[in-house]
N, C-alpha and C positions, 0 to 999 in steps of 0.2 A: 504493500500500500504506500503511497505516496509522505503517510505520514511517518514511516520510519527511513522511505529515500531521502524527504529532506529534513531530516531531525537536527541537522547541523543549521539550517535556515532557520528554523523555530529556538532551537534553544539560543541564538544568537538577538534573534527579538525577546524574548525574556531576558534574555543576560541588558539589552540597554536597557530595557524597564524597568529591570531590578535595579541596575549602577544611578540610573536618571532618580529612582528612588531615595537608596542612600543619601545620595548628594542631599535631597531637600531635607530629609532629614538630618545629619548633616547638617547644613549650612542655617537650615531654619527651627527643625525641631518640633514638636506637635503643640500645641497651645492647650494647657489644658483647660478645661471646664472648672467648676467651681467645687465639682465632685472630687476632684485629685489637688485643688492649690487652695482650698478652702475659699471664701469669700461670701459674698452677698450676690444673689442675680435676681433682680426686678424686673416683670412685666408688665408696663402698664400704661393703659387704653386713654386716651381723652376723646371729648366729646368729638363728631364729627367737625374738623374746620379750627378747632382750638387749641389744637396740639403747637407750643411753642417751638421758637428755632433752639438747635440742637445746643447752638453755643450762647440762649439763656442758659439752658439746665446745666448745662459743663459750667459754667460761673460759679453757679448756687452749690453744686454738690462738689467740686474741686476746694470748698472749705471745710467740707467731712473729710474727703479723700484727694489728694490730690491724684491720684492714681487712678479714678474713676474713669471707664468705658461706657460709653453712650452709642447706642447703635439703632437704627432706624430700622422699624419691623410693619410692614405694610403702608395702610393710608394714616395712621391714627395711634402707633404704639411707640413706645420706647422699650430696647430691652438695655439692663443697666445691670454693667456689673462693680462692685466695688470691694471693700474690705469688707470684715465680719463686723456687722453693725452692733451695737448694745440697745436698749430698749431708746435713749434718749436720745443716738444718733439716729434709728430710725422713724423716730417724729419727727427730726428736722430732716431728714431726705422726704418724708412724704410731704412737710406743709414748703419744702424747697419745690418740690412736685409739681404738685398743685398751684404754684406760684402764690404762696399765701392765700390758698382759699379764691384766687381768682380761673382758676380754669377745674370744670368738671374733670376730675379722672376717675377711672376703676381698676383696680390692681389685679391683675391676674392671675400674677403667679409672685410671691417672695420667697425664695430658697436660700438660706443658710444653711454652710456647711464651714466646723471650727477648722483649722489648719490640722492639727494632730487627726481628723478622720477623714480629712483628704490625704494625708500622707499614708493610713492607713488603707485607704480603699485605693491608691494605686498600688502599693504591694501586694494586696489580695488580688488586684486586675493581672499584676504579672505571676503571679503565682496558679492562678488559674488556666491561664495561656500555657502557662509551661507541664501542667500537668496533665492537660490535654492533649498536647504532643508525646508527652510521655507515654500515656495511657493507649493512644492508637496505634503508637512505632510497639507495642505491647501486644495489643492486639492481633495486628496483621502478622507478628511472626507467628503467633499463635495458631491462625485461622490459617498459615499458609504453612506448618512445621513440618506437611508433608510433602512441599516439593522445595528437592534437594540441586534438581538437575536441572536444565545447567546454572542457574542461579536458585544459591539458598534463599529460606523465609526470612532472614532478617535483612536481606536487599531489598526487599518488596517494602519491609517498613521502612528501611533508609530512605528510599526512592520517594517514599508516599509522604518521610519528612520534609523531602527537598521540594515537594513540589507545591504543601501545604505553606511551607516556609513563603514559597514567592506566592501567594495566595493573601496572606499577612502583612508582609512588605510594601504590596503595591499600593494597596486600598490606603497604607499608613504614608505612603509617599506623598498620595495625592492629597491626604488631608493635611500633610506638610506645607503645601505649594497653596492649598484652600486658605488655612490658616494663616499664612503670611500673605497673603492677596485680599482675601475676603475676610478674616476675623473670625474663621469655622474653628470651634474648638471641640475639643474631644473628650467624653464624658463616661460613666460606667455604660450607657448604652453604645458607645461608640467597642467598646471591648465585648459587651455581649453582640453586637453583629458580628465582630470577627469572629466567637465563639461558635456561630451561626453557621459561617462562613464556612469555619472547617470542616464543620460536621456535613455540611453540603457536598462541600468540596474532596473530602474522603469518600464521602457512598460512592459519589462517579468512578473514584481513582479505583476502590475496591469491585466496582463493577467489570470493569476492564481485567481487574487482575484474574476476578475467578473465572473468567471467559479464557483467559490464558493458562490458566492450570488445568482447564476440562480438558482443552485443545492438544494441550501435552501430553494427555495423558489418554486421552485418544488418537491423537498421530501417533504418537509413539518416536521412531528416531526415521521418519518418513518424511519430514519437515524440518527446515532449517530453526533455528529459535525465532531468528529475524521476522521467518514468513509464518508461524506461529502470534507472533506476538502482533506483526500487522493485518492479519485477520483477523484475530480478536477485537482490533479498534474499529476493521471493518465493518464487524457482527452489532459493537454496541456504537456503533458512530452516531446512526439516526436519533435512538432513543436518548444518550445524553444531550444531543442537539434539542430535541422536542421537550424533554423536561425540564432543559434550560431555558427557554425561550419562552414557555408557557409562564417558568415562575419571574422571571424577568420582566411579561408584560404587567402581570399583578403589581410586580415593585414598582415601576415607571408608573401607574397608574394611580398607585398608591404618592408615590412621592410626588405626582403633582396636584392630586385633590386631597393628600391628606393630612396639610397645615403645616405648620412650620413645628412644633412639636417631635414629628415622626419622620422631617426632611432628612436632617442631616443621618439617622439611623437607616434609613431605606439607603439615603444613598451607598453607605457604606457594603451592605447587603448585593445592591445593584454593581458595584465596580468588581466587590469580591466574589460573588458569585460568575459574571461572565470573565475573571480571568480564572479561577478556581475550574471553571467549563473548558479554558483553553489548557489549564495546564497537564489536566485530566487524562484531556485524548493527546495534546503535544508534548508533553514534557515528562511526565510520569511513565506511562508504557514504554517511549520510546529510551528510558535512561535505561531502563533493562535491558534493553540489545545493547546499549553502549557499555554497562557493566559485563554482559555477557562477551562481547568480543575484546573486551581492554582482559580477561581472565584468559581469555583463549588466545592471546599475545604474550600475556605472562608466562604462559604452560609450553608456548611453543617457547622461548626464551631460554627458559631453564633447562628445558629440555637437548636444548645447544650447548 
């Protein structure tokens, strides 16, 4: 099949998307939400037509905070984020608000979180990340510990880390480059869609695999690995295409009628899930023919 001929063309578009990634991460870094750096994030609505300019409210609240972010959220809202308010800082940012009782507003949402349980909910964000990885490179040796030849079961979970890996990276790259352009920052739901993500992004990979383990075990030594392993992509090429694209249209669909709330979480979803789809059928099966012939270069090697 075409997808293990050119497996050097596809892993080469992965590898810029991954390097293009690092860099923003790298150079920019993810911004976090108020979930991981603690702070104060205010919602809130003014009447139609009376919502002041931005750089009133930055005056009035820059005397709480001088660190205060002001960001403009449809026709009519402010979303504001600042330090961790006390009871008598947050009457003067509300009657700063409201312009002293001169403009209608309605609050939406006020979310406090102290610094010591943002520091704690990004440790438990990467320790979750990391035990999922764990758990599935766990797993698939497990579910594959009976095919030895020509690549053992715990290549299958190596491979299925490396491809989960650029599955993680990429969606984080892009909210690197969002975040330092647009102000998108990253919060426990930004880590529960990667959570998502993977587990998405593994059934596909493990779809592929156990279609490659039947095949093997039905050719027998009739078939080369190569043309083993790219039937298999060919068997399940359609179905990961169709279950992709169906849950895809749901996210798109979702992420433009369903507020800004569940934006930035869908998107996350939608990036990760359609490279999680490419890395699937391109990246993951075909690193097993590349681990398969880089062994059978070794054997002839030594064999000299």
């Amino acid at each position: 099949m075409f997808v293990i001929k050119y497996r050097k063309i596809f892993y080469s578009i992965s590898a810029i998307l991954v390097i293009a990634s690092f860099v923003a991460l790298f150079v920019w870094g993810l911004k976090p939400g108020i979930d991981f750096s603690g702070g104060s994030l205010i919602d809130i609505a003014y009447s139609t037509g009376t919502r002041p300019e931005v750089a009133t409210v930055s005056a009035e609240l820059r005397v709480i905070d001088p660190a205060v972010s002001i960001r403009i959220s449809g026709n009519d809202d402010f979303i504001i984020r600042m330090k961790d308010l006390d009871q008598t800082e947050k009457a003067s940012v509300m009657s700063a608000l409201s312009l002293n009782g001169a403009a209608s507003t309605t609050v939406k949402a006020f979310d406090s979180i102290g610094p010591v349980l943002g520091s704690e909910a990004l440790r438990k964000a990467y320790i979750s990340i990391l035990l999922v990885l764990v758990g599935i490179v766990l797993f698939i040796t497990f579910a594959f510990r009976k095919v030895s030849e020509p690549v053992s079961s715990w290549k299958y979970g190596l491979t299925a880390i490396v491809a989960l890996a650029h599955d993680v990276i990429i969606p984080a790259g892009v909210f690197a480059v969002l975040g330092h352009f647009a102000g998108y920052e990253v919060d426990t739901l930004f880590v529960t869609a990667l959570l998502v993500v993977l587990g998405f992004s593994v059934h596909d990979t493990i779809v592929v695999f156990d279609r490659v383990r039947e095949n093997l075990k039905n050719s027998g030594a009739h078939k080369s690995f190569s043309d083993v392993v790219g039937e298999s992509i060919s068997q399940t090429f359609v179905r990961s295409i169709n279950t992709s694209m169906t849950t895809l249209l749901a996210l798109v669909i979702l992420y433009i009628f369903g507020g800004s709330s569940t934006a930035h979480f869908t998107l996350v979803l939608i990036i990760g899930i359609a490279v999680g789809t490419y890395s699937s059928i391109f990246i993951g099966s075909p690193l097993l023919v590349t681990l398969e012939k880089w062994q059978a270069k070794r054997k002839l090697v030594a064999q000299k």
